[in-house]
N, C-alpha and C positions, 0 to 999 in steps of 0.2 A: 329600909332605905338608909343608903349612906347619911350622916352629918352634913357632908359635904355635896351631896345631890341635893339640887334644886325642883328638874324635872325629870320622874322617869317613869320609862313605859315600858308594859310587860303584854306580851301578845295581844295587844292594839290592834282591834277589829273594826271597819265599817263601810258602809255600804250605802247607796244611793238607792230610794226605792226603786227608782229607773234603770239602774246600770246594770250590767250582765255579769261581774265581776268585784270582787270588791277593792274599793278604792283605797283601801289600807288594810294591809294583808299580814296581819301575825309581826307589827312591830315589836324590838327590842332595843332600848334604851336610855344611855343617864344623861344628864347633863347637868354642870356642877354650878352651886352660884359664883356667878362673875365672869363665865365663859362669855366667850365670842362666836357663835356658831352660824356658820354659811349652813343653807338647807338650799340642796338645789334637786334638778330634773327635768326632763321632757316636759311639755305641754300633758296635762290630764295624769302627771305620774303621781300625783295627793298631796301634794306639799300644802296649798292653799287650805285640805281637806283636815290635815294636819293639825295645822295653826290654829283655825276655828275649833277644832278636839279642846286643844290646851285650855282656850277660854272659856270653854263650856256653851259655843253656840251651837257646834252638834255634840250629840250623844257617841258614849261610846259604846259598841254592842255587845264587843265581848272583851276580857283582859280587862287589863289595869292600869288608871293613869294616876299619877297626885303631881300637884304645882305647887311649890314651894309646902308643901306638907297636908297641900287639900285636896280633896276630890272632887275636878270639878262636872261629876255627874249626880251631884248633890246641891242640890239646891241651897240648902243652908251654909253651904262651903264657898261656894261663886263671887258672894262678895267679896269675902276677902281675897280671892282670885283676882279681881277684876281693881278692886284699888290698891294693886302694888304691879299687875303686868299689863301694860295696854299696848295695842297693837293699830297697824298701820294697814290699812283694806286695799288688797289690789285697785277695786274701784272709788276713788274716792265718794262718790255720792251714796254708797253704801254706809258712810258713819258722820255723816254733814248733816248737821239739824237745824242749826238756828240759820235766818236769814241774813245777818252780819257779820261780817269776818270776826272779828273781837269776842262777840258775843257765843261765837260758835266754838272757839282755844276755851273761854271760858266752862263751858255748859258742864263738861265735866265733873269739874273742879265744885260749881253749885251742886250735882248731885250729891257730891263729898260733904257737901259742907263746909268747903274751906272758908273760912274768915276774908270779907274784901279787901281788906290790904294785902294779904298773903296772896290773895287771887289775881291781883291787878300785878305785882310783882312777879308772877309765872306766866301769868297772858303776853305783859310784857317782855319778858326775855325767851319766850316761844316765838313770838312775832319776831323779835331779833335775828335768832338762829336759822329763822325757813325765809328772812330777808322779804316780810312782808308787814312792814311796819308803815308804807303807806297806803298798805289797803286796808289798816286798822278798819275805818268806817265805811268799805264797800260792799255795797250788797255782793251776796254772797254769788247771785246768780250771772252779775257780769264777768267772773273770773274765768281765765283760759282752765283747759283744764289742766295742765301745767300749773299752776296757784291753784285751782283745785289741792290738788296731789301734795302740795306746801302746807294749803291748810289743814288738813286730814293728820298731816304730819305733826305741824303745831298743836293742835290739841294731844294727840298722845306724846309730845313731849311736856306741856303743862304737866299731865298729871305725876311726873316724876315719883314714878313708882322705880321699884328697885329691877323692871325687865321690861326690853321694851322688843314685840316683836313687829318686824316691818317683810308686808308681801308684795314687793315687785314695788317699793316705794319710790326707788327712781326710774323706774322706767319712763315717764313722761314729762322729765324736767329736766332741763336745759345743763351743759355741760357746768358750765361754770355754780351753777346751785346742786350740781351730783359732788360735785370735788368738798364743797360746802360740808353736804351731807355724811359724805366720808369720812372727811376729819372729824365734825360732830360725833361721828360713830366712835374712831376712834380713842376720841378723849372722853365721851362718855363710859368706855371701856375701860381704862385705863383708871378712872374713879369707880370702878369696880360692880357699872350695872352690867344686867346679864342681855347681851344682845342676841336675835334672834332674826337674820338676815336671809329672809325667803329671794333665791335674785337668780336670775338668767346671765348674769354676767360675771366672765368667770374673772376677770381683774377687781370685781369687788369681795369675789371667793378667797383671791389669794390674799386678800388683808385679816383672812379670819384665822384664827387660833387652828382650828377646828373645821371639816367639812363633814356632811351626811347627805349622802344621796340617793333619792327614790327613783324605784322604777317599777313604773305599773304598780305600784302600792306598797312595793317591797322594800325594804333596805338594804342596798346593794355595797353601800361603800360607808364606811365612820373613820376617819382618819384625820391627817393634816393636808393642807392644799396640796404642797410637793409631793407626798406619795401619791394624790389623788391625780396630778398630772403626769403622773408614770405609767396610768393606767389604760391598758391598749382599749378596753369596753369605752373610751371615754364616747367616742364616737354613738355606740351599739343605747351611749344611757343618754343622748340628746347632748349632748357635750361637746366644747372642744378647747384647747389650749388658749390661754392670752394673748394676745397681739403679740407682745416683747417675747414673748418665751416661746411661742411659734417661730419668728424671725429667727430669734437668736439659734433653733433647732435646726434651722433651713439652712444657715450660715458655718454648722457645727460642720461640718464636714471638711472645710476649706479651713478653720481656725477655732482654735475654743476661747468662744463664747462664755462658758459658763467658770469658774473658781478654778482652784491650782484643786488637784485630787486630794481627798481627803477631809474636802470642805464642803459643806452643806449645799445642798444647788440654791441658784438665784432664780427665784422663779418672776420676778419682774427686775433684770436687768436694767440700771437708770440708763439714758439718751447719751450721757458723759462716759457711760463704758463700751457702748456701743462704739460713740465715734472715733473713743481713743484707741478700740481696738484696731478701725477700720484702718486709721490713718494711719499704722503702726506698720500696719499690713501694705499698705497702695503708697508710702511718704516717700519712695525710690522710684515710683513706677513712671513711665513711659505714657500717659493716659490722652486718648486722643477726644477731640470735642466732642459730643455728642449733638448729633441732629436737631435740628429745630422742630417739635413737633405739626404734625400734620393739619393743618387748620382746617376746620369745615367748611364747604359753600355756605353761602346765604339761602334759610331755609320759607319756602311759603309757610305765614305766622299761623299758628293753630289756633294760641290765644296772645289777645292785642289789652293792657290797660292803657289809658287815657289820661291821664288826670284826673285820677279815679282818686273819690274822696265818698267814706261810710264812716255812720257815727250808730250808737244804738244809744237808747236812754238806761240812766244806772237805776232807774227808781226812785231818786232824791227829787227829780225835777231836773237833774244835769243830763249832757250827753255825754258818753266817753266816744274818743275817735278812735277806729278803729285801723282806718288805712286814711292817709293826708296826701292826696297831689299825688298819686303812685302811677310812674307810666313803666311798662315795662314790655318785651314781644315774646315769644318761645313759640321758636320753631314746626313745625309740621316734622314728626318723627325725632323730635329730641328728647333726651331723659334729662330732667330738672330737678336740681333739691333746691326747696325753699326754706329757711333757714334762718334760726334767730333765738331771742327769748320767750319764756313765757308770757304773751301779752302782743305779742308784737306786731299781730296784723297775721300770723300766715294760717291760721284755718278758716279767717274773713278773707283773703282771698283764694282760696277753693272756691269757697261757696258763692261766692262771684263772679267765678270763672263758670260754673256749670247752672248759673240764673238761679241758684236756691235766695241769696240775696240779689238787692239792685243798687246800684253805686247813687249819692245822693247828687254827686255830679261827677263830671266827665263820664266816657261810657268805657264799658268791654267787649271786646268782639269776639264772641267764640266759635269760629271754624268759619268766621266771615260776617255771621250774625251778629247784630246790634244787641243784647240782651231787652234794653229797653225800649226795642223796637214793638209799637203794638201788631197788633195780628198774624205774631208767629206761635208756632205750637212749641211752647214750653217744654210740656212733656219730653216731645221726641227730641229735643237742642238738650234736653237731660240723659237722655238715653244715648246720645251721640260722646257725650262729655260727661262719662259715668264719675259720682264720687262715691268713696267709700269713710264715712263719717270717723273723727279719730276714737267717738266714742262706740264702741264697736254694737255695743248691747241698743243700743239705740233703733239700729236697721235689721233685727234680730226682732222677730213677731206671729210668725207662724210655728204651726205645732212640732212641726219636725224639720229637720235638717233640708231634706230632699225639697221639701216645699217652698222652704226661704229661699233657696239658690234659685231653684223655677218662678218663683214669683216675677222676678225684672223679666224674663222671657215672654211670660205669658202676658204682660202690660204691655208690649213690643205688639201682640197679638200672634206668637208662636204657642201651639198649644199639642195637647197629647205627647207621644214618644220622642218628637225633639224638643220641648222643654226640658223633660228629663234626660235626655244625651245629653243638653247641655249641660244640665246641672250635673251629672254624673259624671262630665268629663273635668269640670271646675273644680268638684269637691274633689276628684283624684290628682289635680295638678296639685293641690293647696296640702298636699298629704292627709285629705280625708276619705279615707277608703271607700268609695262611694256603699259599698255591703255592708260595712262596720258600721258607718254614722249615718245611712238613711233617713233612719227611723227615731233616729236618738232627739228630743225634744234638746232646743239650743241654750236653753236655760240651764240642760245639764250638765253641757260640756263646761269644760275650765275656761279661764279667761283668755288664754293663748289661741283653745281649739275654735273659741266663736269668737277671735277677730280673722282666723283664719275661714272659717266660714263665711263673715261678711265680705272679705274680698273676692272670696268663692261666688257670689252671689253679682260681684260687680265681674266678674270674667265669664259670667255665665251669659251677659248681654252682647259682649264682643266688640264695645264700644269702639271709638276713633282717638278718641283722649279718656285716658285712665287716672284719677284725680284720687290720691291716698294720702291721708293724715294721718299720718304716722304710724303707716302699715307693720312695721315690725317689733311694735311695743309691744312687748309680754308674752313676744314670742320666745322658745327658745334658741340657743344656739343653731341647730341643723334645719329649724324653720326658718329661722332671721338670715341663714343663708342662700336658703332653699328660695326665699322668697324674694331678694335680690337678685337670683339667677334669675326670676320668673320676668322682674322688672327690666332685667338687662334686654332678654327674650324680644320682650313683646316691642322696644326697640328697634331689636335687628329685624321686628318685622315690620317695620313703618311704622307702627304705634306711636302717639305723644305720652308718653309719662311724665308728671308731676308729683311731687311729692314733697311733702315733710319731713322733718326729720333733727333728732338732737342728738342724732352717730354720724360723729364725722366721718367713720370709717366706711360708713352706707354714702355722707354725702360727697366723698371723691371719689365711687364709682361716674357721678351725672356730668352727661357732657356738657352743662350749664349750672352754674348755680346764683342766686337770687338771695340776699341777705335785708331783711326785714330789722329795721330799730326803730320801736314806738311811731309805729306806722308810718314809717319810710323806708326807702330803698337806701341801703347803707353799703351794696355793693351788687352788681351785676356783672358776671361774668366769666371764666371755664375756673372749676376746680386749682389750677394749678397755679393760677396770677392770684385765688384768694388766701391759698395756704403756702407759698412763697415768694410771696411779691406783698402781700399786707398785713396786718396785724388784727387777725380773728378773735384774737383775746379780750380786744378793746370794745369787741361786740359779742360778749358772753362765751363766744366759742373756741373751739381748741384744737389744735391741728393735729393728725393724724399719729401716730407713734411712730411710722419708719418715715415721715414728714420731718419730725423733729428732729430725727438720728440724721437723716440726711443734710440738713439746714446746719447742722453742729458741723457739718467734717469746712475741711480748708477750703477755698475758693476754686483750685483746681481740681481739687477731686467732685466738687460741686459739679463743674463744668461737664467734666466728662462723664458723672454719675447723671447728669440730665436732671429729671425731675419726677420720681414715680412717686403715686399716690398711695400705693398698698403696697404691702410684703414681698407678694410674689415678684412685681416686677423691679422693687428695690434691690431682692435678691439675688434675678436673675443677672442684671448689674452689676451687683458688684461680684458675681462669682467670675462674669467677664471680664469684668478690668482685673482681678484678679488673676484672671488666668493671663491677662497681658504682660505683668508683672512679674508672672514668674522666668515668661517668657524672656523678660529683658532679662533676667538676672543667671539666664544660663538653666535652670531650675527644668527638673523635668516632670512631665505631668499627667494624668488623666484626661480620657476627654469627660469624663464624670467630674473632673473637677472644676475645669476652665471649660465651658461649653463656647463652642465657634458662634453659633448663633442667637442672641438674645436680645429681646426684645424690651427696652423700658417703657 
């Protein structure tokens, strides 16, 4: 092994007793101390499978691994593995032990034997860095699971080992503490520990030195971000371009976008080159108003709060509130993101919405029902108003695949062959090939494949309102799309959807959105009055990428650029006004390039 290899691996075998294939197929190799390295892939492609290798909590079967100069399928070697690289657990209640937040950043550091002062002084500036220093002394078990995912965090930055890896660590934590985390990464980096950044997002990809990506067990790709997004498989390995460098690719045809030739590509274009191109291009043009968009009737309420007020006890003897005085309506056949920080009140209200909780006063009325009405069948006002829990593994309890999804059917009292059409037909929308995953027990699939399962399981009832908490964490790219389309879907067929959510870019698809701070309503109303007409930032959140590129250009090209929420219709925009532009200036043109008809 190199000097300068930290970790490497040489035909890296392993396998699941359960699986039909192996989940790490004949790996090859290095990586250097003080790298910064992205590890990405599909749902189930081994990354997770990977990580756990490194630290010695599975075995390897065949070939050869050493970490930082150990082997950790040796026993005697692990410790010292284990006190210089700690790592961050997809799920955080996988590495949470002690019952106090404080106690818990510390626990590590006690098995080390660190010294108390030393200790109090890293618990300290862990609790700083994951911005949960006023939950120093709360039980552990009141936490969203968002502070879950902080805490989990905080302890493996206590133990300031010289590598730290992290698997899908921001996935369930609020923009404003992902941006946090980043730069943390960053400047941890940059003091030369070796990062290890397992992530489905490919804007956290492109901050890495370094990308490697699996697929089905393999190693398909080791490079740098920019060659990795050159790459046409990106799609074929569960992949896909960053927001900006998407845009900026869509718009390449009309103007470049990207450096003068000869210059390295820009693979996140900042908001300030975007709009100075824009306006460079449209500062002469002719640009007529744009339409006022289409306003919706007034919809019959699906669900109704009240003055709805939930508190739960922390354990001390105190109550924490959880939602204060919340009245809010959403529509019959509308899609909603509810939206906020971690803590904020919005997976207590789901479970208030489909009678899992009861408001301690004011009521909820879900599809007309009083929740705290007595003598109505619970059950079935559950089954009308399906949730799908944000902790996935949670609703996840039978042997096999086939049988979790069948289960809400057959409590319906549908039994034999349309149980399983149903579930057959869920697990196929969900991209679980209903022959492939059957049989496959849910404990074994990866974290992405059994939240896609649990949803599978709420589609498999056909409910009236579809209630998801944060349906597309730990998914990957072509699921986290795949499954917004399914949400748009059920929509355009009458359906109510609800939803969670800490992707803006998820939450300006919802023809309603609901902003939740410390258990109140901090904003009610469509997508496009919350991300240009108010300030998202001031309630944790962050507005869209082609939101911001549009908010930067002049007032007039504002005007007639309208207000789109995502890429496509940004770009379709302004390839129009563009083509109007050319128009005025004599200029002649494609209908490829100025399309006659488009829509913002």
């Amino acid at each position: 092994m190199s000097l300068v290899d930290y970790i490497r691996a040489r035909e890296l075998n392993f396998s699941y007793p359960s699986s039909t294939r192996p989940v790490l197929n004949a790996l090859n190799f290095s990586i250097q101390r003080g790298e910064y390295l992205a590890i990405l892939g599909a749902n189930g492609s081994g990354k997770s499978s990977l990580v756990r290798c490194l630290i010695g909590l599975l075995p390897v079967e065949e070939g050869q691994l050493s970490v930082g100069g150990f082997d950790p399928s040796r026993e005697s070697e692990l410790r010292a593995i284990r006190g210089e690289v700690s790592m961050v657990f997809q799920s955080p209640n996988d590495q949470i032990i002690s019952t106090v937040v404080d106690l818990d950043v510390a626990f590590g550091l006690e098995n080390l034997g660190v010294e108390p002062q030393e200790m109090g002084r890293r618990v300290d500036r862990a609790l700083s860095q994951t911005a949960l220093e006023e939950e120093r002394s709360s039980p552990v078990h009141v936490l969203s699971p968002g502070k879950l995912q902080s805490l989990a965090l905080a302890g493996s930055l206590a133990m300031e080992g010289s590598c730290l890896i992290l698997d899908e660590a921001s996935s369930m934590i609020p923009p404003e503490a992902r941006a946090s985390l980043l730069k943390l990464l960053d400047s941890l980096s940059a003091q030369g520990k070796t990062i290890l950044n397992v992530s489905h997002s490919m804007d956290e990809a492109a901050r890495a030195q370094r990308v490697i990506v699996l697929s089905q067990g393999r190693l398909v790709f080791d490079g740098s971000p920019a060659s990795l997004f050159e790459r046409p498989e990106l799609e074929d390995w569960g992949l896909c371009l960053p927001s900006s460098l998407k845009l900026s690719r869509s718009l390449k045809a009309l103007w470049d976008i990207d450096p003068e030739e000869g210059q390295p590509p820009v693979i996140n274009p900042s908001v300030q080159d975007f709009s100075q191109r824009i306006f460079k291009r449209l500062a002469n043009a002719a640009l007529p108003a744009e339409s006022p968009p289409r306003r919706q009737g007034p919809n019959e309420a699906a669900i109704v709060f009240e003055n709805v007020s939930f508190s739960y006890p922390d354990g001390g003897g105190e109550l924490r509130h959880a939602l204060r005085e919340v009245s809010f309506s959403i529509g019959r056949g509308q899609l909603c993101a509810i939206l906020g920080p971690s803590g904020a009140g919005k997976s207590s209200a789901l479970q208030l919405a489909n009678a899992l909780l009861f408001p301690e006063s004011g009521r909820v009325l879900c599809l007309g029902v009083d929740t705290r009405q007595k003598k109505i069948d619970i059950a079935a006002l559950r089954r009308r108003a399906a949730l799908c829990l944000q902790r996935a593994d949670t609703a996840l309890f039978e042997s096999s695949a086939a049988e979790d999804v069948a289960y809400g059917p057959r409590q319906a009292g549908i039994r034999g062959r349309e149980a399983f059409r149903r579930a057959k037909r869920a697990m196929d929308s969900m991209g679980l090939a209903f022959e492939t995953f059957q049989h496959a027990h849910p404990r074994a699939l990866s974290g992405g494949e059994r939240r896609r399962l649990a949803i599978a399981g709420i589609l498999a009832l056909s409910p009236e309102i579809y209630l998801f908490d944060e349906p597309t964490s730990s998914l990957d790219p072509i699921a986290r799309e795949h499954t917004q389309a399914l949400m748009r879907g059920l929509r355009d067929e009458g359906k109510t959807v609800i939803f969670t959510s800490h992707n803006m870019e998820e939450a300006a698809m919802a023809d309603k959105v609901i902003v939740f701070k410390g258990g109140r309503i901090a904003f009610d109303g469509s997508p496009q009055r919350l991300f240009y007409d108010k300030n998202p930032e001031a309630w944790g959140l962050e507005r869209p990428f082609c939101v911001r590129v549009a908010s930067e250009l002049p007032a007039s090209i504002r005007q007639a650029l309208g207000r789109p929420l995502d890429s496509k219709a940004l770009t379709q925009r302004l390839l129009f006004l563009a083509g109007l532009c050319l128009d005025t200036q004599g200029a002649k043109q494609s209908p490829k390039q100025a399309p006659q008809t488009a829509k913002s």
